[in-house]
N, C-alpha and C positions, 0 to 999 in steps of 0.2 A: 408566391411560391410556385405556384402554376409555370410563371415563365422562367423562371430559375430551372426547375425543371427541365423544361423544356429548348434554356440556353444548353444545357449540361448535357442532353440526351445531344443535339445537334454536334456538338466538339465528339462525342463517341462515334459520330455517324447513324445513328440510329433517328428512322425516317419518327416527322414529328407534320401531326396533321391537326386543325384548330376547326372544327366544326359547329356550327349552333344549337345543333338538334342530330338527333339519331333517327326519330321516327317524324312523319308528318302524316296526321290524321290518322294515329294508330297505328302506320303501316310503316315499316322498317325503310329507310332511303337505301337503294339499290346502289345509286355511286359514294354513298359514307361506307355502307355495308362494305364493299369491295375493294375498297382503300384498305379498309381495316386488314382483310384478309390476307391484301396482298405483303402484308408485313412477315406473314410466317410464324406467329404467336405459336407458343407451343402452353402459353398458359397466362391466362387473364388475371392480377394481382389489383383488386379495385377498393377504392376508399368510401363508404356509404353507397347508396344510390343504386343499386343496382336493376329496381324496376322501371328507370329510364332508361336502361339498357335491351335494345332486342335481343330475343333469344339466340335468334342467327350468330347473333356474334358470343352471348355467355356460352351455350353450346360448342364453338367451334373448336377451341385448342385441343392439343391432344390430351392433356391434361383439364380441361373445362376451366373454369372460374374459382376463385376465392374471394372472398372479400372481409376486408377492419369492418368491426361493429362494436362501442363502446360500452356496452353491455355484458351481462353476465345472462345471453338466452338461453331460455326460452323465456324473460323475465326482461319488459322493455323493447320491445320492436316496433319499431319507426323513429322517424330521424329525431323526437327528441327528448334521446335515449340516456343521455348526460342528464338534463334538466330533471329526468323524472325517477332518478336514482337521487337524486337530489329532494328531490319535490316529497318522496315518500319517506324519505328519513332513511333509506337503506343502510346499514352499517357498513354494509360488503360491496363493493363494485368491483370492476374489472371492463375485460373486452372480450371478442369472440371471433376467432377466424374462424368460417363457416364455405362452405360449398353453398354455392350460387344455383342457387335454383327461379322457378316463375313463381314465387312467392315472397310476400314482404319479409325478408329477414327468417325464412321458413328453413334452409336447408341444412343438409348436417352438418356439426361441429366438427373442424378437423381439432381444433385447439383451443382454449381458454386459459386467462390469467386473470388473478384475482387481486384487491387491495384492501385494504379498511378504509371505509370513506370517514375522515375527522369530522367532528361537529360545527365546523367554520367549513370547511369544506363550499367552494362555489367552484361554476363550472369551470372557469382559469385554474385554480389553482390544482385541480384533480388529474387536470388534464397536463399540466404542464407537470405534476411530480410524479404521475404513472401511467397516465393513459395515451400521451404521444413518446415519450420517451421506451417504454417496453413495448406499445405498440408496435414502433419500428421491430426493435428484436424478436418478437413476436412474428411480424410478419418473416423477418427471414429466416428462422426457426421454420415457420410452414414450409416457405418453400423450398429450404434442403432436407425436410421431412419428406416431399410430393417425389422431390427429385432423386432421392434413395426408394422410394418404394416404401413409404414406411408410414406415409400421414391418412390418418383413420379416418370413416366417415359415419358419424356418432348420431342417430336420428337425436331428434330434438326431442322432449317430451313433452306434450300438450299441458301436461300439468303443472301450473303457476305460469305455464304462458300469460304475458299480456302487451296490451297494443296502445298507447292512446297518443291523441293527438298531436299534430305538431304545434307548437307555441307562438303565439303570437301574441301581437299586444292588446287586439281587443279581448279576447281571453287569459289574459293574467292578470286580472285585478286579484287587487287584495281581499277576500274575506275575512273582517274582525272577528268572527264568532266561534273561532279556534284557540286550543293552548296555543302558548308562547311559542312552542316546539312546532308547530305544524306553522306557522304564520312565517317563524324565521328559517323552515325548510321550503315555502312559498319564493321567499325573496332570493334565499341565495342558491334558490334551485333555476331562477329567474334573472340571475346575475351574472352576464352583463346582458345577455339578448334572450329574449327580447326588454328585462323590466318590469318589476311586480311596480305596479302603481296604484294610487287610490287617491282620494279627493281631501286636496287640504287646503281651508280657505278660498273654497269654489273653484281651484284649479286642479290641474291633473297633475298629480308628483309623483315621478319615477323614486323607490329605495333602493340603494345600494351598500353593501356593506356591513350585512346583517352579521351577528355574534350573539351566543346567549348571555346574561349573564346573571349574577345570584342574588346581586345584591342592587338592582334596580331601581326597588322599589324607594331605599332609605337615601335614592340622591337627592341633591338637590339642582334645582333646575327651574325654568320656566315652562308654566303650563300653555301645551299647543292641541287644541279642539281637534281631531279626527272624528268626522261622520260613520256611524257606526261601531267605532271603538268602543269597549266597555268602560273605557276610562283616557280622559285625557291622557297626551304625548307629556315627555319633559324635556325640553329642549336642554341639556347641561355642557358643560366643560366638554364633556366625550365624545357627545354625540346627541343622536335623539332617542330615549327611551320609550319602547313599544307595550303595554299591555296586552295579554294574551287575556280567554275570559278564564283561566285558570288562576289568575292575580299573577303568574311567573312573566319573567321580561326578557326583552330582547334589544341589543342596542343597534342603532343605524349611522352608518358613518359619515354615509355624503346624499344628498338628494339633487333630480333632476328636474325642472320644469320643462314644460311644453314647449318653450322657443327653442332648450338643447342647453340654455344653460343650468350650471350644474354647480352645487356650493357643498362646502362641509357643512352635516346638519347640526354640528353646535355650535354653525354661524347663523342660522337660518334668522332669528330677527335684528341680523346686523350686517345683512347683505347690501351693497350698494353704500357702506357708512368709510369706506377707506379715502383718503385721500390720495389723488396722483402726486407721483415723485414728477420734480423736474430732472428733465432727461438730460447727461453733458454730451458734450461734440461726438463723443466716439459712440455713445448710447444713439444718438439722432442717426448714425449713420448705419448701424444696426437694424434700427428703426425702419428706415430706407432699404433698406435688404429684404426686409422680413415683407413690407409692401409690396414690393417686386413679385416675392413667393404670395403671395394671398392673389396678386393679381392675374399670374399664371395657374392658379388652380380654379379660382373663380371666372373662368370664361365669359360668363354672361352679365361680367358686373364691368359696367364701363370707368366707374373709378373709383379705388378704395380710398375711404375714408374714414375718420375716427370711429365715427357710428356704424362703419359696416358689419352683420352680423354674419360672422364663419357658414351657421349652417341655415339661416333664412336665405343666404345669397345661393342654397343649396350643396353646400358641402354635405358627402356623403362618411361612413366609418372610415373608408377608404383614402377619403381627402386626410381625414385626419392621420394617420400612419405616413403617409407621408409628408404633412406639414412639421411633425417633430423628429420626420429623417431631415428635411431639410434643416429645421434649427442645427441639428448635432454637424452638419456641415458648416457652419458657419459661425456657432461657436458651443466647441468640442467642449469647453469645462461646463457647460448648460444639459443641467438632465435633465427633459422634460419628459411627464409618461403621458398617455392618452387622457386622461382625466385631465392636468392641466387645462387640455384645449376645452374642454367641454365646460371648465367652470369659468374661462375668460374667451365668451365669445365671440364679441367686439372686436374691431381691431386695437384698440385706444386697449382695454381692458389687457387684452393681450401682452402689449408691449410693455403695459402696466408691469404685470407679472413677470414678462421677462427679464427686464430689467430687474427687479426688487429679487430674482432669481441671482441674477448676477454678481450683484450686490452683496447675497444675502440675507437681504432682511425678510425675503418670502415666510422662511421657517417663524418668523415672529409675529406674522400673521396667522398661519399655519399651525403653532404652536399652542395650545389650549395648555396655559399655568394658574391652577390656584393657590396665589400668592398669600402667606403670611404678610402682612406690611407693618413696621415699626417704627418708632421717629427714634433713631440713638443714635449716638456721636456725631452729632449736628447734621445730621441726614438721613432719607427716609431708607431703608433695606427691603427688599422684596425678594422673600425666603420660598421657594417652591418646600412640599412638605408631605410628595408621593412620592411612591416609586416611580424610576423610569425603564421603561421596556420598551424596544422596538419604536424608540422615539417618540414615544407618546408620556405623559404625567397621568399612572393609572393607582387605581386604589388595590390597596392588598385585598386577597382574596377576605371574604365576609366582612369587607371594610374595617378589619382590624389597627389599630393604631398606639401609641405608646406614646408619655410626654417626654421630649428631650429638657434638660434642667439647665439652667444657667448656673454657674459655678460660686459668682459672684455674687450671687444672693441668695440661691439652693429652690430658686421657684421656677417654674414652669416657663419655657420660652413660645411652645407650640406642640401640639400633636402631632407626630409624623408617622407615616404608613409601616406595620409593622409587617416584613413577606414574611408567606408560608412557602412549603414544599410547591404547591403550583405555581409559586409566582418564581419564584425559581426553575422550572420548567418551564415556562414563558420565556422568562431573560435569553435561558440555553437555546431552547429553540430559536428564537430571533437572532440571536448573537452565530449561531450554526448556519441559518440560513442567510443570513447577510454576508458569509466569507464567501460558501458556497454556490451562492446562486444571485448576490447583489452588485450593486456595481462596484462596492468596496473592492472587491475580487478580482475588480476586471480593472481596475483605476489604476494610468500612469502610475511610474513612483514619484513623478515629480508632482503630480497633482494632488498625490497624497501628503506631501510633504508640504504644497501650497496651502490644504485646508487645517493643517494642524499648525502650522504658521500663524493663517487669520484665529484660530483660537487660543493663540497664544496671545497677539493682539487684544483680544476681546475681554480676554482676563485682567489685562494692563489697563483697559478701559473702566473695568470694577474692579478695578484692585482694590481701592478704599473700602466697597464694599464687601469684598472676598471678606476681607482684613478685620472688617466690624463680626460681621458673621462668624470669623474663626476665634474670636476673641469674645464674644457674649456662651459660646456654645461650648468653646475648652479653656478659655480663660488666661489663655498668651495675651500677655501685654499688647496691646496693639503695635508699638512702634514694631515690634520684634515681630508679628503676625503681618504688617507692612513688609518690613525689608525682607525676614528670612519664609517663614510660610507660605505666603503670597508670592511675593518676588521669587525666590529661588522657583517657585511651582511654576512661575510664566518664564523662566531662563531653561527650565529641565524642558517644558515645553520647544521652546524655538535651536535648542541643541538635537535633538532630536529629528526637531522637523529637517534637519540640514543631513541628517543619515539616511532619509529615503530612496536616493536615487544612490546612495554608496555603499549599498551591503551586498557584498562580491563574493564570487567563489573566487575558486582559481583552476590553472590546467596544472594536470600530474603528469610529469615526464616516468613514462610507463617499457618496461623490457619490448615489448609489441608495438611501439609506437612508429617503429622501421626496422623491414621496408615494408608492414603493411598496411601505413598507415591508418593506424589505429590513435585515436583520440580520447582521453579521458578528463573529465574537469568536472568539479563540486559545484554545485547550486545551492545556496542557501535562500530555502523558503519559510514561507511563514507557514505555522504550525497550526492554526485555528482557533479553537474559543478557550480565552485563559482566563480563568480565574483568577480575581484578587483580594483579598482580604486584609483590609490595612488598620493598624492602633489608634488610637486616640490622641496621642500626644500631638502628631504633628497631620490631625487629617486631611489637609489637602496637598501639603508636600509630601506626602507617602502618597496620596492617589497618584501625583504627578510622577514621582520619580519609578512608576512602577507600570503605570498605565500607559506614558508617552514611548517608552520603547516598546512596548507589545504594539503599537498604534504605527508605529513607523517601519515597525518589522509587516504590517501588512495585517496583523491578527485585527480578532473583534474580543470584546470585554466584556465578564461577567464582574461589577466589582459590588463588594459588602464593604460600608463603611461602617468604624468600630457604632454600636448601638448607642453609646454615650453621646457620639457626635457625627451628627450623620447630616449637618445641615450647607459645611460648605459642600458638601459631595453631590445634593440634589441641585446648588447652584451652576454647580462645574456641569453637570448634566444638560443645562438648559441653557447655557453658554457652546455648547457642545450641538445642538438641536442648529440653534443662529446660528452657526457659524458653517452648517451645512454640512456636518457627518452624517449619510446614511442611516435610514433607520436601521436597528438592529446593532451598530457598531457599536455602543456604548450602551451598557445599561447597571442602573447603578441600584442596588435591592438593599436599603436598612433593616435590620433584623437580627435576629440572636445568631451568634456564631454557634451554638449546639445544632440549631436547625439549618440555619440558611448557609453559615459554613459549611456543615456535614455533610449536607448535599452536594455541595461544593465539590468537595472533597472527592465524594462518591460518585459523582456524575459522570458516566463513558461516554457523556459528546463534549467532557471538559479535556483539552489535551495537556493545559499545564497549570499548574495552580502558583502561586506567587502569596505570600505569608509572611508578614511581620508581626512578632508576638511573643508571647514566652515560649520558653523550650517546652514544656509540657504539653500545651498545645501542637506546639510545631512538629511534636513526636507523634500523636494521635493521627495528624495530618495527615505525615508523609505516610502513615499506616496503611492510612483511607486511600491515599493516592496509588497504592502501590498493590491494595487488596484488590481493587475499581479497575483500572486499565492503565496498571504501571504507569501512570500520565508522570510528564515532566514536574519537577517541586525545587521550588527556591524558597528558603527561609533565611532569615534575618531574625534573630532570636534574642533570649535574653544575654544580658554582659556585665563582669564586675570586672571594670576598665580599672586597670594598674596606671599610677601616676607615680613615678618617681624623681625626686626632688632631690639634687644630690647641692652639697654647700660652696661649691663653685659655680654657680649658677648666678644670673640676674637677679637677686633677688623681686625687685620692684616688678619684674613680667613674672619672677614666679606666683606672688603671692595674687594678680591679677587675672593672669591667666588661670590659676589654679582656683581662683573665685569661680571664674567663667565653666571650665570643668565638671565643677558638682551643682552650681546653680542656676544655670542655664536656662529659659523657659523651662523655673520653678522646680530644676531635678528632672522633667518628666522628659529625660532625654537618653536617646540609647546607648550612646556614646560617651553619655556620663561616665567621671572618675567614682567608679564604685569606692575605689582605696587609696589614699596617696602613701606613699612610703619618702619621709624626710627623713636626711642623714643626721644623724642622733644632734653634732657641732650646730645644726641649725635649726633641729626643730624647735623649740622655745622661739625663738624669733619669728620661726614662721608662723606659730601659733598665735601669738600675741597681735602680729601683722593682720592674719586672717581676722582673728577679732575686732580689730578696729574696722575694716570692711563693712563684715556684716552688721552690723550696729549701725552705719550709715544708710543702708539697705531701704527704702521706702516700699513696704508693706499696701495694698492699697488695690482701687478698682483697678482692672487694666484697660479701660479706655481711657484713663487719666495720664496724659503725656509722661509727667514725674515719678510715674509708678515702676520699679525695677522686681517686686516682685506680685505676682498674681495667687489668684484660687488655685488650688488644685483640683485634676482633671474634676473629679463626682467623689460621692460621700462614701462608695464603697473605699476608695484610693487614699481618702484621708485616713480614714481610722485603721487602713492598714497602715498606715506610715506612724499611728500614736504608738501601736501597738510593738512593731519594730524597735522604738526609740527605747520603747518600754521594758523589751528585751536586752536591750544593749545595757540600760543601765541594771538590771537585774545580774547580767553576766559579767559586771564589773568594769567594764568600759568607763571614762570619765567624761559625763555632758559639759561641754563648757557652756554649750549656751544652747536656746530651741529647745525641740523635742516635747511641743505643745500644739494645741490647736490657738489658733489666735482669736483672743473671744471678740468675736464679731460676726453677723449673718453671714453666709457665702463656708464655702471648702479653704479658708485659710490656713497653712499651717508656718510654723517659724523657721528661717532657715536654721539648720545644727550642724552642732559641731563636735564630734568626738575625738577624742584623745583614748594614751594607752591601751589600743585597743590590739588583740592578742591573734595569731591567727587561726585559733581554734574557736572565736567565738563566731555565733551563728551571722552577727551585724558585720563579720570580716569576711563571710563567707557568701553571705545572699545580697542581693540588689534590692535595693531602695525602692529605685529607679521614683525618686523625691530629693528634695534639696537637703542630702543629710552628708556634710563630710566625716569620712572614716579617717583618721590619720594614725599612720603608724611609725614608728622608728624604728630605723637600721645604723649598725655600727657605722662608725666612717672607717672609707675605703671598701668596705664588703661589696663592690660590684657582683660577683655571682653569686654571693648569697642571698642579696638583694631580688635578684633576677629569678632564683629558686622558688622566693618567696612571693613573688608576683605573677609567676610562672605557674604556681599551684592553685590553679582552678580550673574548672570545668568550660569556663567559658573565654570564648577570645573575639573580643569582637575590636575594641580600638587600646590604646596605649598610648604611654605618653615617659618624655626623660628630657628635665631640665638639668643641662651642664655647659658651661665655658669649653669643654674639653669636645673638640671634636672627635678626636680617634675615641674616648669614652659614649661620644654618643651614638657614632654610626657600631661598635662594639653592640652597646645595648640594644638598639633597635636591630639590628639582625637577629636578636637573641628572645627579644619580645614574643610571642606566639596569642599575635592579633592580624586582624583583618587590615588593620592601620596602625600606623604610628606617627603619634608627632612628635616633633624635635621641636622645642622652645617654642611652641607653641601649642595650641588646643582648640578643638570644636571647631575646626575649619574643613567646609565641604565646599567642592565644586561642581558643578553638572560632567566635568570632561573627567573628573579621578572617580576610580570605581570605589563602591562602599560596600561592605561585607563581611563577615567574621570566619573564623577558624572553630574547630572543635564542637562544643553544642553553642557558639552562638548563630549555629547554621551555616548554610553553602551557598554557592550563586550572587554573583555580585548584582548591585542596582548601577545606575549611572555606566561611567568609565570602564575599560576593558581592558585594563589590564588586572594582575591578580591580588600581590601585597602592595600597598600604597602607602607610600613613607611621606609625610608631608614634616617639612627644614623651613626654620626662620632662620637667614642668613644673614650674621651680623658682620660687615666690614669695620674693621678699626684702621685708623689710617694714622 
């Protein structure tokens, strides 16, 4: 910094002098003195330090001295004044430009600013969100105050003054026989320099990355002996868990040993247990690069080797800052932080890392998952089953939890984490600060488009597993959980990733733009933390078609998946971790939509929220959204999709496709035909048609290849669906067939099938959204009354008209009032056509950009 400085003062012209000392043996240097003078200062702007400065020169400008001090004095005087706002738990910090006097840190206050110090609070991160950044404005705030005539000089008050020492490492051990609270204001008031340390297993070990937390005590973990402690460590999943002698806890992230190196402490007794990758040609040459760098920084090491260690061959903090500027020269997609170096200190260890960075497989080192494991569908699934925030698998606040049900047999698959309002506050935060301040933010768009790529990849890799997963947890058939859940989720992924480096503005040819040359052009940028909230029916291809473009647009994610099924969503999560997303980019909170949605909702660091659901819901929403801080809202809502069938049509595609329609992964589909409307000439055939169909229908597990139809989603879903059918035959509608639960364990219900149904009854009016067809008749010929009568609802999400006649059908679909419409065909989506409803089945398209999308099955006769 010093020389940058100092490049930068020199390009100004302004004289730049590099001294070692000011005074020698107490007494001011006569030719520094006089250098200094001869510069002409009319006012001395200094950072800490000022009693190594002679008075000769604090005294001389015409305006005297000031000086930064990160303190809030007369409270913390001496240089370490961060550490011990830290160290005493202070709430409040700040800094202090003050007039420079022969005193430590004694003279008056021209000005003060103040902050809340958080309870994670350590000296980086205080410093880098208020006390270097306002510092600066701070300072030049003083001095266009000095230079109006206008900056005060505020004695100090003696009262609550205090002074103590500078920190260093023989003096920062740990004392065990404090609360939790003063032990973890020890550490991260000691974090990163000098290092609270204390004795473990007869050696001296640096902590780092202290946090409180609540629920400590009930982890589980292995027990690690600390001297003095009032109670063994627990080495767990997170970390290492500290006792205070209060019984309260504090967790620890990473720990350092004595040679320098440094490990995550919920790896501590499985350090040294990895095996080396072999390295290919382009890795080996890498490898050779990085040698070169170790050997030019290590001077006095005649030749590097595997075993060479970084800081025994005398690497300083210093070495280190610039051994991971050099990495980022040499290769730019490598983000190494300072900790890297410190936990691979070897050179072998190192390239270890590097490589496995490269790669990605770091994060799966890195990565701390407690896996559910089950042996089904002839192999074993490994279910994460916490929340994810800020890239870690962390438990709900008071370790709260809920069982998710398998459908197929109505029992318990696993417990999973249930968020509260703070952990929702977490997500935001991490997700705010990863746009803002992480490298997500600063990342090419093509590099962004490369890592969403490989996690498209990644998912293709478990795909079988996704596919088991979404199919034990909602009860999709597998095959169908295979091709369209799965698969479509890893296609809307790699479509996406190919629009990172293509979303353009443009330039506006403007009245001003000559002759005086004037220039105007639109940017479109990313917006920041979006919220999502996706249904049950289809939860991972709703995470994907919803998530992957906020993700390519540059945004970070807050997503709730539906609470019934929330388990491929904490997969995608840790797919997501591998494959090298940023902490903070993704984080994915299971839990009730009253709380963890509402929040959502209401949140003013959330800028846009994204909603598939009912309309009722989607109404409360956009309520929230718009009460909160008018954030952006896309909803995707409920729909009673019109099918009309007119008797010039295919039959043999009508009666298949109009299967496909209503029963679809089981009904529970959005796009479902709420209604079909057959022309009177044909309905009897088409009814009799459909009945033979479904009567073939194989009822049955869904991980059973042969099975066409599955559970439905959970037990509240079925007995709305008895109670519906229930209705329909009470308002006189005709059941041909269904309209039962199917007795057998699990959420099975029959597919149904209604006749003469009126359009004033409730079953013509409301969505199933279960495998139930409505069928109604229209005269032949009645196109617009047909259309009137399809046309009368509330909701428009997709549509549908089978006819021979083409001027009849492009007629009807212009006239349709949906988000979609098919032509002789149904239920066909693609990543590149937009997906989205009219009316209340909400606004804002998924996918594709443009607005109505008419999808045509194009029959040639020849």
């Amino acid at each position: 910094m010093v020389k940058l400085l100092g490049a930068e003062a020199e390009k100004d012209g302004v004289p730049v002098f590099k001294f070692p000392r000011w005074r020698l043996k107490g007494k001011a240097i006569d030719e520094v003195v006089d250098k200094y003078k001869a510069v002409g200062a009319e006012l001395n702007v200094l950072p800490f330090c000022s009693q190594f400065i002679p008075m000769e020169v604090i005294d001389h400008p015409k305006h005297g001295s000031i000086i930064y001090h990160p303190s809030l004095l007369p409270r913390h005087r001496g240089a370490s004044a961060i550490n011990w706002t830290l160290i005493h738990g202070d709430k409040k910090g700040g800094f202090t430009v003050f007039w420079a006097d022969d005193g430590l840190d004694t003279g008056p206050i021209l000005l003060q600013k103040e902050c809340v110090v958080e309870p994670d609070d350590t000296v980086n991160t205080i410093y880098k969100r208020f006390l270097f950044p306002e510092g600066v404005k701070g300072m030049v705030e003083a001095v266009k105050l000095i230079a109006e005539g206008k900056a005060p000089k505020i004695k100090q008050p003696e009262e609550g003054a205090t002074y103590e020492c500078i920190q260093k490492k023989d003096n920062s051990k740990i004392d065990w026989n404090q609360p939790a609270e003063a032990i973890h204001n020890w550490i991260r008031g000691n974090d990163k320099v000098p290092g609270a340390w204390a004795e473990v297993d007869g050696k001296n070990v640096t902590f780092y990355g202290s946090t409180l937390v609540d629920n400590g005590s009930t982890a589980n973990g292995q027990p690690l002996e600390i001297p003095g402690a009032s109670r063994p460590g627990l080495v767990t999943k997170n970390g290492l868990v500290l006792f205070g002698n209060d019984g309260k806890t504090l967790l620890v992230k990473n720990l350092q040993f004595e040679d320098g190196k440094m490990i995550a402490a919920a790896q501590y007794f499985k350090a040294g247990s990895s095996s080396a990758v072999e390295l290919t040609e382009e890795e080996k040459s890498f490898a050779e690069q990085m040698r070169a760098v170790w050997t030019s920084i290590l001077t006095n090491v005649e030749k590097i080797d595997d075993s060479t260690d970084f800081f025994k061959s005398g690497a300083a903090s210093m070495d280190v800052v610039r051994l991971v500027e050099e990495v980022k020269l040499r290769a730019s997609q490598l983000q190494l932080q300072n900790e890297d170096v410190y936990m691979a200190t070897t050179f072998q260890e190192f390239i270890q890392m590097c490589v496995r960075k490269l790669r990605g497989e770091d994060a799966e080192e890195e990565l701390v998952v407690d896996y559910v494991e089950m042996n089904v569908n002839n192999m074993t699934i490994r279910m994460p089953h916490q929340l994810f925030i800020n890239g870690e698998f962390v438990d709900a606040e008071g370790g709260k939890n809920y069982k998710t049900i398998n459908p197929t047999t109505g029992q318990a698959i696993c417990e999973v984490s249930l968020a509260q309002i703070s952990d929702v506050e977490k997500a935001v935060a991490a997700a705010k600060e990863a746009f803002e301040e992480g490298e997500w933010g600063k990342m090419n768009h093509r590099d962004r488009g490369r890592l969403i790529y490989k996690l498209a990849d990644l998912m293709e890799q478990h795909q079988e597993e996704l596919a088991t997963i979404e199919s034990i947890d909602s009860g999709a058939v597998y095959t169908l959980a295979l091709k369209t859940h799965v698969g479509m989720s890893i296609q809307t992924f790699r479509y996406f990733a190919g629009w990172c480096d293509k979303i353009q503005g443009c330039t506006i040819p403007i009245n001003q733009a000559r002759p005086n040359r004037n220039l105007t052009f639109t940017k479109k940028e990313p917006i920041g933390v979006c919220a999502i909230v996706i249904p049950w029916n289809y939860p991972l291809m709703m995470l994907a078609w919803k998530t992957a473009a906020c993700l390519a647009a540059g945004n970070t994610v807050v997503l709730k998946p539906a609470q019934v099924t929330p388990l491929t969503a904490v997969k995608f999560a840790e797919l997501a971790a591998r494959a090298g997303f940023p902490k903070g980019v993704i984080n994915i909170l299971p839990g009730s939509g009253s709380l963890v949605g509402q929040r959502l909702s209401d949140h003013p660091d959330v800028r846009k929220l994204g909603f598939t659901g009912s309309t009722e819901i989607g109404k409360q929403i956009m309520k929230s959204c718009a009460v909160s801080n008018v954030k952006k809202v896309s909803l995707e809502l409920g729909g009673k999709s019109p099918l009309i069938i007119f008797s010039d049509c295919d039959l043999d595609k009508a009666v298949r496709m109009g299967m496909s329609s209503v029963f679809f992964n089981k009904g529970e589909n959005c796009i479902a035909a709420g209604r079909l409307f057959v022309e009177e000439s044909l309905h009897d055939t088409f009814v009799q048609r459909v009945i033979e169909e479904v009567k073939k229908m194989k009822i049955g597990d869904p991980l059973d290849r042969s099975t066409d139809h599955g559970p439905q989603n959970h037990k509240a879903h079925l007995d709305k669906l008895v109670e519906y059918c229930e209705r329909g035959v009470k308002e006189g509608a005709t059941l041909i067939c269904g309209g039962k639960q199917v007795n057998r364990p699990g959420f099975f219900f029959e597919p149904t099938v209604f006749t003469d149904v009126q359009d004033h009854m409730y079953i013509a009016i409301e969505e199933s959204f279960g495998p139930v067809m409505i069928i109604s008749k229209f005269k032949n010929g009645d196109v617009d009354g047909v259309l009137q009568r399809a046309n009368a609802t509330e909701y428009g999400l997709a549509s549908g008209v089978f006819t021979r006649d083409i001027s009849k059908a492009l007629y009807v679909s212009e006239r349709l009032q949906a988000g979609t419409v098919f032509v002789n065909t149904y239920n066909k989506t693609d990543v590149a056509a937009p997906f989205g409803g009219f009316k209340q089945s909400g606004f804002g398209k998924d996918l594709g950009k443009t607005k109505k999308c008419v999808w045509v099955c194009v029959c040639v006769c020849v």
